[in-house]
C-alpha positions as CSV (number, residue, x, y, z in Angstrom):
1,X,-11.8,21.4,67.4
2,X,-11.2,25.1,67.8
3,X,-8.7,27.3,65.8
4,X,-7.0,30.0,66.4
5,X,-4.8,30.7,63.6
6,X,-3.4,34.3,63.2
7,X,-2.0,35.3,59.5
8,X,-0.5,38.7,58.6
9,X,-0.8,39.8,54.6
10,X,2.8,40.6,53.2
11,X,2.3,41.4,49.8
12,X,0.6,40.8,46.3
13,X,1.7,39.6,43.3
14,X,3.1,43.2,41.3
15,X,1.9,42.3,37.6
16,X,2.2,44.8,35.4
17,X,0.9,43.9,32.0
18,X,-1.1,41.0,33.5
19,X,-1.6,37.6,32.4
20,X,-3.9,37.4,29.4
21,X,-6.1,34.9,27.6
22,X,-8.6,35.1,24.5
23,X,-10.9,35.0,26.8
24,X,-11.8,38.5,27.8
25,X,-14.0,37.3,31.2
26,X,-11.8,34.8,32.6
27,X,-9.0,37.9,32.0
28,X,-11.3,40.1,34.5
29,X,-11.9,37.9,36.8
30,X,-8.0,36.9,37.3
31,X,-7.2,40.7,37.3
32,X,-9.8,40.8,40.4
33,X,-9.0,38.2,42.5
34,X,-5.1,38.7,41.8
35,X,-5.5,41.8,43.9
36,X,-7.0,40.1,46.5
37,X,-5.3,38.3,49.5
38,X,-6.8,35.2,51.3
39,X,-8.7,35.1,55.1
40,X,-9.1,32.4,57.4
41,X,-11.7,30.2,58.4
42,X,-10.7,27.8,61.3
43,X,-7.9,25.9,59.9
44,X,-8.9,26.6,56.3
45,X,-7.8,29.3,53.8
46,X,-10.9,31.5,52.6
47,X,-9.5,32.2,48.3
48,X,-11.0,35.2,47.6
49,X,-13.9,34.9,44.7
50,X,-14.8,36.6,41.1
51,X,-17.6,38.8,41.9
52,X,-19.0,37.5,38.4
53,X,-20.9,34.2,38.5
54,X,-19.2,30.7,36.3
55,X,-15.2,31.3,37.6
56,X,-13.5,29.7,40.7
57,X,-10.3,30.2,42.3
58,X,-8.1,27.6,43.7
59,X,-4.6,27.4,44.8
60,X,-2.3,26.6,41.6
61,X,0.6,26.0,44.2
62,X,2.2,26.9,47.5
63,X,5.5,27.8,48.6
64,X,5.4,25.5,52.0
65,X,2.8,22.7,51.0
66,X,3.6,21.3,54.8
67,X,2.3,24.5,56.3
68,X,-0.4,25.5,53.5
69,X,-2.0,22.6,51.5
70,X,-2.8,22.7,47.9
71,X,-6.5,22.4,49.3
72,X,-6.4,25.5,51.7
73,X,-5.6,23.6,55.3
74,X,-3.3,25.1,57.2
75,X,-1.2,23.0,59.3
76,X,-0.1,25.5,62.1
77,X,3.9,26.1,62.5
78,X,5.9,25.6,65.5
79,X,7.2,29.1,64.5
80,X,6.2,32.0,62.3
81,X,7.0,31.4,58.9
82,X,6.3,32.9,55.9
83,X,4.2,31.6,53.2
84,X,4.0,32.6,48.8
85,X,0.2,31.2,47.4
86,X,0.1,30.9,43.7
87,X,-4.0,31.5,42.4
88,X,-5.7,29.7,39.6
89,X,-8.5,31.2,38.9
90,X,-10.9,28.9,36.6
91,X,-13.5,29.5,34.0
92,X,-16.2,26.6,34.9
93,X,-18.4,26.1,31.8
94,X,-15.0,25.7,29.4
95,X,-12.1,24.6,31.8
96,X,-9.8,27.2,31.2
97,X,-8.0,28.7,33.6
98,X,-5.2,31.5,34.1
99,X,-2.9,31.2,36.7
100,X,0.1,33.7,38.2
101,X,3.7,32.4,38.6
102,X,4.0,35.3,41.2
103,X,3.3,35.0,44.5
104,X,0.6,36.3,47.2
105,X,2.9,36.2,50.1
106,X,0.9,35.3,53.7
107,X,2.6,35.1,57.4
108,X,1.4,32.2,59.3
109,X,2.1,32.9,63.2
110,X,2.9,29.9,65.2
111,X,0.9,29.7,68.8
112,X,2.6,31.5,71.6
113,X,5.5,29.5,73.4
114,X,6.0,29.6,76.8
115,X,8.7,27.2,77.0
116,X,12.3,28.0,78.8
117,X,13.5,25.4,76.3
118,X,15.4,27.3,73.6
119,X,16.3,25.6,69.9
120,X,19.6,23.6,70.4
121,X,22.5,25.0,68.2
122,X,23.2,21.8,66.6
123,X,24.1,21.2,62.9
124,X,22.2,20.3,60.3
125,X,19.8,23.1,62.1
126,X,16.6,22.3,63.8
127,X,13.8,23.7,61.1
128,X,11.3,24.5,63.6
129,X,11.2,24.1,67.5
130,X,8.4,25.0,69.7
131,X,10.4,23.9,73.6
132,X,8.9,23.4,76.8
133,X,9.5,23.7,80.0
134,X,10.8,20.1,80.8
135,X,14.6,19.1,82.1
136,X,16.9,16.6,80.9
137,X,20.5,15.7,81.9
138,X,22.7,13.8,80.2
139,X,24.9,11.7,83.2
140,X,27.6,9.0,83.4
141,X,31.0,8.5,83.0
142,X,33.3,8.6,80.1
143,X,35.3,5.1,79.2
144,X,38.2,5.5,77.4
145,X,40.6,2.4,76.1
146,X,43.8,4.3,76.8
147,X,45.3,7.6,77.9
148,X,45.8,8.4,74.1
149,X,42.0,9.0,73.5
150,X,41.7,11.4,76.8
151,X,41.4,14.8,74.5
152,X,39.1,12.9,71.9
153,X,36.7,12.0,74.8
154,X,37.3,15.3,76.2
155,X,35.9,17.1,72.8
156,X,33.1,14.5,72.9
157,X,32.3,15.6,76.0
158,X,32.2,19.5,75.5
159,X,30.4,19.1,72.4
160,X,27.5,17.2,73.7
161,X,27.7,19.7,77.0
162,X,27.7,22.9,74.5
163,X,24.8,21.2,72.3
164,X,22.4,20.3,75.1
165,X,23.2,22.6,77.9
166,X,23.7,19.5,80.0
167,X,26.2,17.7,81.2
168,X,28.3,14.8,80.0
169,X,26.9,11.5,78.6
170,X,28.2,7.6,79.3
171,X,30.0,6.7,76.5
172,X,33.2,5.1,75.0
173,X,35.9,6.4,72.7
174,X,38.3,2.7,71.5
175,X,40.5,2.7,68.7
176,X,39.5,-1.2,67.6
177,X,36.0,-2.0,66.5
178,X,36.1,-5.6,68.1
179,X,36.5,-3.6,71.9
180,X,33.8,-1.2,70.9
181,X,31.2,-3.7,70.4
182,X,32.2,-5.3,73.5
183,X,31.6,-1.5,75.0
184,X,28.6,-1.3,73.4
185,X,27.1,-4.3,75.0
186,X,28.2,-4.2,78.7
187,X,27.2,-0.9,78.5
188,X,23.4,-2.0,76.8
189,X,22.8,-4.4,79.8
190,X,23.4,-1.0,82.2
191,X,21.9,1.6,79.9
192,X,18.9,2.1,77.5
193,X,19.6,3.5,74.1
194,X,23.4,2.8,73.4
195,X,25.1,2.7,70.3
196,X,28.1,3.2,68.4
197,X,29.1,5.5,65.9
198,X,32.5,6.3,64.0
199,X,33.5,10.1,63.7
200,X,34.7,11.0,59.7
201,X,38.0,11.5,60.1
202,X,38.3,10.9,63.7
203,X,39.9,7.2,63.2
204,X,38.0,6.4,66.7
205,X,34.7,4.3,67.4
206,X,32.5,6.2,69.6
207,X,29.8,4.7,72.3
208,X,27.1,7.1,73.1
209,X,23.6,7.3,74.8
């Protein structure tokens, strides 16, 4: 497989009196690689190495271990999203190892999207969204038990139209449970997908698809 991930260095970690051991070498070599930011190789991240020979570095943690693994593969975003790497850096012969509870900060750029689709306003938010260029409408009728429950279908109605961009969806608004679930399966045997729900505060059972 072929990769084409693009990064962008945002900053290093701004240590001042550093991080120090007894160990005078492993103190070097942390003070070189600290200063150091990361490449890429395919979907891999490429820690930058002591120029002396016997230390390592590895990644002591990262801020998004979904995007950037603890073992350097990068899992590319559905958007750009910014990424802090914590380095280790790891004196082989005795084990010891200094790491920086400051961050080398990274931007990971997510592949371009061409989609029309843009990310729905809905609440909680959608994390990250990568749309296409596909079309679905929502269509039917709405069921109501009684006139009473004509401005609660109605806010049903323009909330799923202002969520989706679409238009209204077959469902039910009843006050009783027991005429709900008999909603709920007439409308099954016509319709993939339907279920009920019960608004907090709302005092209404609600049949969507």
């Amino acid at each position: 497989m072929t990769y084409n991930i693009k990064t962008e260095n945002i900053a290093l970690p701004n240590i001042k009196n550093g991080i120090k051991s007894e160990n005078a070498r492993l103190n070097a070599a942390f003070d070189e690689v600290i200063k150091q930011f990361p490449t890429v190789n395919g979907n891999r991240l490429v820690l930058p190495a002591p120029s002396e020979n016997g230390f390592c570095t590895e990644l002591y943690g990262t801020g998004n271990s979904v995007i950037v693994s603890k073992d350097g593969i990068i899992t590319e975003p559905l958007e750009d999203i910014t990424v802090n790497l914590f380095y280790s850096v790891i004196d082989v012969s005795s084990g010891e190892s200094l790491h920086s509870d400051s961050a080398v900060v990274i931007k990971i750029y997510a592949r371009e999207n061409t989609g029309k689709n843009k990310k729905p306003a809905v609440l909680p938010s959608v994390r990250e969204w990568r749309g296409g260029n596909g079309e679905f409408v929502f269509s039917g009728v709405i069921i109501c038990e009684d006139d009473s429950l004509l401005n609660a279908a109605k806010q049903f109605e323009l909330y799923i139209s202002e969520m989706t961009g679409s238009g209204s969806v077959v469902f039910g608004v009843f006050e009783s449970e027991e005429t709900a679930v008999d909603a709920k399966n007439i409308l099954s045997g016509k319709y993939p997908n339907v279920f009920m729900t019960r608004p907090v505060n709302c005092g209404v059972y609600v049949i969507e698809r």
